[in-house]
C-alpha positions as CSV (number, residue, x, y, z in Angstrom):
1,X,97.1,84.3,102.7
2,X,100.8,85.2,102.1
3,X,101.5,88.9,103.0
4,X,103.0,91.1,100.9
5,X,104.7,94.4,101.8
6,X,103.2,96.4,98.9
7,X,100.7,95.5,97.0
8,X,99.9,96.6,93.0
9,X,97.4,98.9,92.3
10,X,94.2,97.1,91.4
11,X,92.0,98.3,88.7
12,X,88.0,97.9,88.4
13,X,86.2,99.4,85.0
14,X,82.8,100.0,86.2
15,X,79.9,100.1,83.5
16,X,76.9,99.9,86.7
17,X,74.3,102.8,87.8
18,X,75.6,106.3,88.1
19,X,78.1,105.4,84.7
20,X,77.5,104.8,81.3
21,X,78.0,101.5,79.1
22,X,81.8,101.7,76.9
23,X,81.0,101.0,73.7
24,X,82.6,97.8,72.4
25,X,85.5,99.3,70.9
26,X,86.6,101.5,73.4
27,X,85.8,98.9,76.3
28,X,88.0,97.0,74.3
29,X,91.2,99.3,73.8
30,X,90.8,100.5,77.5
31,X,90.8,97.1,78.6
32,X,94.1,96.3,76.7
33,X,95.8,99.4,76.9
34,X,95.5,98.6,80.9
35,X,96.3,95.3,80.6
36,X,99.8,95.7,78.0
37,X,101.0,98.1,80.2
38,X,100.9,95.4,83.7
39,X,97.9,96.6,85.6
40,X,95.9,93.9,87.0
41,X,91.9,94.9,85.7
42,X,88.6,94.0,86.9
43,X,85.4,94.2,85.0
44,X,82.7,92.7,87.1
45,X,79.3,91.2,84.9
46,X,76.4,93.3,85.1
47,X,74.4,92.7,88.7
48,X,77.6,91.5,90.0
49,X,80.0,92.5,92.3
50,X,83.7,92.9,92.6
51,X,86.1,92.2,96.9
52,X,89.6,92.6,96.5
53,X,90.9,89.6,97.7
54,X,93.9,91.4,99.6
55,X,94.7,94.6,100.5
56,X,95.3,96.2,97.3
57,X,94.8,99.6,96.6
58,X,91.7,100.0,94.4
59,X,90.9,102.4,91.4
60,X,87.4,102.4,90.3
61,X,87.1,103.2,86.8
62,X,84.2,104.8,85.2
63,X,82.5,107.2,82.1
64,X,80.6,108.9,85.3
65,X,77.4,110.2,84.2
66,X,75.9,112.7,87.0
67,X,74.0,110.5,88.8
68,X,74.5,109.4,91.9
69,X,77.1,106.2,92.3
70,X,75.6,103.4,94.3
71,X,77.7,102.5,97.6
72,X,81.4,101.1,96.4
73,X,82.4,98.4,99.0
74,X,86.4,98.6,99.1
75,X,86.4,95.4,101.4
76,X,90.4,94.7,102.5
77,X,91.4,97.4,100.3
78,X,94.2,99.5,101.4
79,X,92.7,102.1,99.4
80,X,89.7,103.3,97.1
81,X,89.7,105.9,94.5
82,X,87.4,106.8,91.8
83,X,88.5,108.5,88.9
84,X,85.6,109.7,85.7
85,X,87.7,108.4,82.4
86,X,84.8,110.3,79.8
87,X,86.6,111.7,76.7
88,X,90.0,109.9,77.8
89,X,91.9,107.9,74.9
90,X,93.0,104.3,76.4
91,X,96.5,106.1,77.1
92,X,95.1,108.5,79.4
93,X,93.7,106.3,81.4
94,X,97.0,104.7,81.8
95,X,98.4,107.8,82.5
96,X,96.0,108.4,85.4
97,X,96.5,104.8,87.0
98,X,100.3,105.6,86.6
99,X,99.9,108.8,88.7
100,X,98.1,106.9,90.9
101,X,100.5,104.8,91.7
102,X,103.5,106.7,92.0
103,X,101.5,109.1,94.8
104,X,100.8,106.1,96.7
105,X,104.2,104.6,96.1
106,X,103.4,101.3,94.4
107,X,105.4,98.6,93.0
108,X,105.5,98.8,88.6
109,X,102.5,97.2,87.0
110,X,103.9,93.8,86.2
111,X,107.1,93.8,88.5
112,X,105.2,92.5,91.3
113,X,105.3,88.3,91.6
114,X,103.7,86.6,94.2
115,X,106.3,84.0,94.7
116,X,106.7,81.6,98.2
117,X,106.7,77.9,98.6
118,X,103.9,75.7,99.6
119,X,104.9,72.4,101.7
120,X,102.7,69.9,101.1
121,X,102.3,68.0,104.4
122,X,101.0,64.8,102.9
123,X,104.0,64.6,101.2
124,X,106.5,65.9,103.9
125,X,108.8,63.8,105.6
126,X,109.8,66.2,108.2
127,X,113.6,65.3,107.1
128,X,114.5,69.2,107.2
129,X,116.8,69.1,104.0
130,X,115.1,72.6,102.9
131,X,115.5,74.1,106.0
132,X,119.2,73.0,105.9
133,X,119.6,74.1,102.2
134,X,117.8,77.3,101.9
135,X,120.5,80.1,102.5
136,X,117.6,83.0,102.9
137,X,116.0,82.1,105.7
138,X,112.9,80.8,104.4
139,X,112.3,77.5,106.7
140,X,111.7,76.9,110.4
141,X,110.3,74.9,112.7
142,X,107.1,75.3,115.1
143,X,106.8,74.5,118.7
144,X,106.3,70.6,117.7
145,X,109.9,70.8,115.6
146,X,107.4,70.4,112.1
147,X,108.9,72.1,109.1
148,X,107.5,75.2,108.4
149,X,107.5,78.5,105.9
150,X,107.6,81.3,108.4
151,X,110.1,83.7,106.1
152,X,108.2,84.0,102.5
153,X,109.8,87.1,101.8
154,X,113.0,86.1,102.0
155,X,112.0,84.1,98.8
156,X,114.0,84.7,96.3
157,X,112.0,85.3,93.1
158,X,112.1,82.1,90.4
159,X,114.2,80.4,92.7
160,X,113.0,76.6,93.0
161,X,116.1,75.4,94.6
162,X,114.4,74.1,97.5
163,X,112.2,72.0,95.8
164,X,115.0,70.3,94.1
165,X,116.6,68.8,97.0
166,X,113.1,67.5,98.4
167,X,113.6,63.7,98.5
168,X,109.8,63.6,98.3
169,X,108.9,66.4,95.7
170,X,106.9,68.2,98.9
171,X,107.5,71.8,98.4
172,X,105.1,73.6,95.7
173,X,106.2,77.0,94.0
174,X,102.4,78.0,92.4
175,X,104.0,80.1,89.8
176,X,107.0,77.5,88.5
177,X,106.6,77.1,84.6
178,X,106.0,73.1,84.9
179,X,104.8,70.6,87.6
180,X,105.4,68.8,89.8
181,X,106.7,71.4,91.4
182,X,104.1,74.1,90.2
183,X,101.8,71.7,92.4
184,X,101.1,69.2,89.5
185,X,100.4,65.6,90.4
186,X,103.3,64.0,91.6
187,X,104.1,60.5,89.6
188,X,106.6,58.2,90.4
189,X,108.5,59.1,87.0
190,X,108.5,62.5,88.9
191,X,110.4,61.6,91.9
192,X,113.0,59.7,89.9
193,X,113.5,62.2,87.7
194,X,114.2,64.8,91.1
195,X,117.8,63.2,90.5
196,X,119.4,66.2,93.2
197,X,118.2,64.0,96.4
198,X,121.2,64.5,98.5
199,X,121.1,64.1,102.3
200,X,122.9,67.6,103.1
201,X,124.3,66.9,106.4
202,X,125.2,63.2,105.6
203,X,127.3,65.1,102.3
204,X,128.8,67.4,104.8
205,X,129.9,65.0,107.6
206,X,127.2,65.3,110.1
207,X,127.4,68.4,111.2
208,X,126.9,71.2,109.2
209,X,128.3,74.4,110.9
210,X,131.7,71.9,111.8
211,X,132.1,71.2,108.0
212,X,132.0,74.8,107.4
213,X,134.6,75.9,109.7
214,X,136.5,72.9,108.7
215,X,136.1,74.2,104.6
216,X,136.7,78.0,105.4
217,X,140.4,77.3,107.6
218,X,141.1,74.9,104.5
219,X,140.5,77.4,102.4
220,X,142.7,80.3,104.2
221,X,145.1,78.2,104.4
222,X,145.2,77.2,100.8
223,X,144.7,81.1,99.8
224,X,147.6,82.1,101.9
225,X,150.3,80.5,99.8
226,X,148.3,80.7,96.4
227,X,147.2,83.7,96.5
228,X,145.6,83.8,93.2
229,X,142.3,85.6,93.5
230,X,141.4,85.2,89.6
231,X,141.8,81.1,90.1
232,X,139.3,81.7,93.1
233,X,137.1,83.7,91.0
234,X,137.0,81.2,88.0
235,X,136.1,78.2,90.4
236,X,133.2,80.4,91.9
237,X,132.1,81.0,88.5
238,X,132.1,77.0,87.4
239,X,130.2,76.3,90.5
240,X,127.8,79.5,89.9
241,X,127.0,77.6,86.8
242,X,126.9,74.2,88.1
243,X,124.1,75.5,90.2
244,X,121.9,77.1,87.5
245,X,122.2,74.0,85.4
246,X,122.1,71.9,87.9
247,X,119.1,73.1,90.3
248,X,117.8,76.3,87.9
249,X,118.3,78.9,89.9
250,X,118.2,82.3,88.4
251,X,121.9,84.4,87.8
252,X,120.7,87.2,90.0
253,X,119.9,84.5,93.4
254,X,123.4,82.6,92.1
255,X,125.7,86.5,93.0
256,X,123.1,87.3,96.4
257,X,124.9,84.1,97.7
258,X,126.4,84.9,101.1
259,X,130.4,84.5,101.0
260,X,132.3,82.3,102.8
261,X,132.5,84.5,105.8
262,X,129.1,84.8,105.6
263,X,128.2,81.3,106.1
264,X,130.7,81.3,109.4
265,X,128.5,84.2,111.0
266,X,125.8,82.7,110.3
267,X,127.1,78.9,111.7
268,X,128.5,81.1,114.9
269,X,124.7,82.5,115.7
270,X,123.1,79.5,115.3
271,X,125.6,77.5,117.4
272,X,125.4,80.6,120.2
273,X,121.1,80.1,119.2
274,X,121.4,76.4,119.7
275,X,123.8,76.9,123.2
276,X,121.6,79.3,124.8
277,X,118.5,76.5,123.8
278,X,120.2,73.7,125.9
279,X,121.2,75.9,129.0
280,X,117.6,76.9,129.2
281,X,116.7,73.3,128.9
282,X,119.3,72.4,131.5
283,X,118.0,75.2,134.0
284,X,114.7,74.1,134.0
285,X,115.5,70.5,134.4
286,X,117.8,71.6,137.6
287,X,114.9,73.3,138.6
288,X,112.9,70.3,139.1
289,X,112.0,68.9,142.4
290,X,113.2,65.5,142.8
291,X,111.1,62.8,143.0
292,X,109.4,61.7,145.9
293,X,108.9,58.4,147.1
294,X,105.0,58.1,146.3
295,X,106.3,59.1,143.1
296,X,108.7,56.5,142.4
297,X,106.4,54.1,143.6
298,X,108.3,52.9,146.5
């Protein structure tokens, strides 16, 4: 279960005891008027039964008439209201689900996509080229150094970048537009045509955060006598593009990239991360007792 941080206002039309039957019609223009305007809508078969899968807030829809309603199970939901829609037009009921959702602060109908990447483990290498890639934080390792999601959120919507670098087509976005990487069976055609299979520290000399110190002095010094920002601009632009074309990444990921200086605070903390690592490896190994001689076998 990927957690989200707000989740959209779900929406159950209820036709069961304690609420009348919608005539065909109007079950009909209820049902799209919810629907055209982004609202996700439930209408559970008669003697069935409807569980939010996640916590989503939950409005029970209804023509209420008098009697008694029968016991609503909100399961996970954050949330359960029930609102009578008799003598409502379609746009109403919209209305009312829109109030709804302002006064519980929810995210628009429609704006909300439930977007993360899936590594498939019979697939993974372990070679950490995503982890080395991904500028936002997505990828770590566990305890056992094994590649891992443990940021989701920091996914950046329609972004499939990742995937693109995978040597072995191992990461899965479920809501890409076409497979392999929308979790399609991989062929053999497919991992050909992944043509982007570059090892990122081999490109960059070995070590990653030493090329990028290396780059940004080359770069100051180079700016200091140029001094032409609009050059710099226009070659960040033909790379901006290179990228979108290249590895489809959406505009709006392609001007959230971090700048060069950036990248150097963000090399600095993981070398201080990376230092502090060893010296606690170092204490404990001082901390050892030697050997004895039973021990050594002597």
């Amino acid at each position: 279960m990927i957690a989200q941080p707000s989740s959209p206002l779900r929406i159950v039309l209820y036709e069961g005891p304690g609420a009348g039957t919608l005539a065909d019609e109007r079950r009909f223009e209820t049902v799209a008027a919810l629907l055209e305007a982004g609202y996700s809508l439930t209408r559970p078969a008669a003697g069935g039964s409807v569980s939010p899968a996640d916590a989503a807030p939950l409005l029970v829809i209804a023509e209420l008439d008098g009697a008694p309603l029968p016991a609503i199970d909100g399961g996970a939901a954050a949330s359960l209201e029930i609102r009578d829609i008799s003598g409502l037009s379609p746009d109403q009921i919209v209305d009312q689900a829109t109030e709804i959702r302002r006064s519980a602060d929810l995210p628009e109908p429609g704006q909300w996509k439930p977007w993360f990447p899936v590594i498939d483990y019979k697939r993974c290498t372990n070679c950490m080229q995503c982890l080395t890639f991904c500028l936002f934080d997505v990828y770590g390792v566990d305890e056992g150094q094994q590649i891992q999601v443990q940021n989701q959120d920091n996914c950046k919507t329609n972004c499939p970048a990742c995937s693109r670098v995978c040597p072995e087509v191992a990461i899965v976005f479920p809501k890409y537009k076409k497979g392999p990487i929308n979790g399609a069976v991989v062929r053999q055609e497919d991992v050909e045509s992944e043509s982007m299979k570059v090892d990122i520290s081999a490109l960059l000399g070995g070590d990653i955060y030493a090329a990028l110190r290396s780059r940004q002095d080359t770069a100051r010094k180079r700016f200091s006598t140029e001094r032409d920002e609009s050059r710099a601009l226009l070659e960040r632009k033909r790379c901006l593009k290179k990228l979108k074309a290249d590895l489809d990444i959406p505009d709006e990921v392609l001007m959230s990239l971090p700048s060069a200086g950036d990248i150097e605070e963000r090399a600095r903390r993981a070398r201080e991360k990376m230092e502090k690592r060893m010296q606690r490896s170092r204490t404990v190994q001082d901390r050892r007792p030697a050997p004895t001689e039973e021990e050594w076998g002597i």
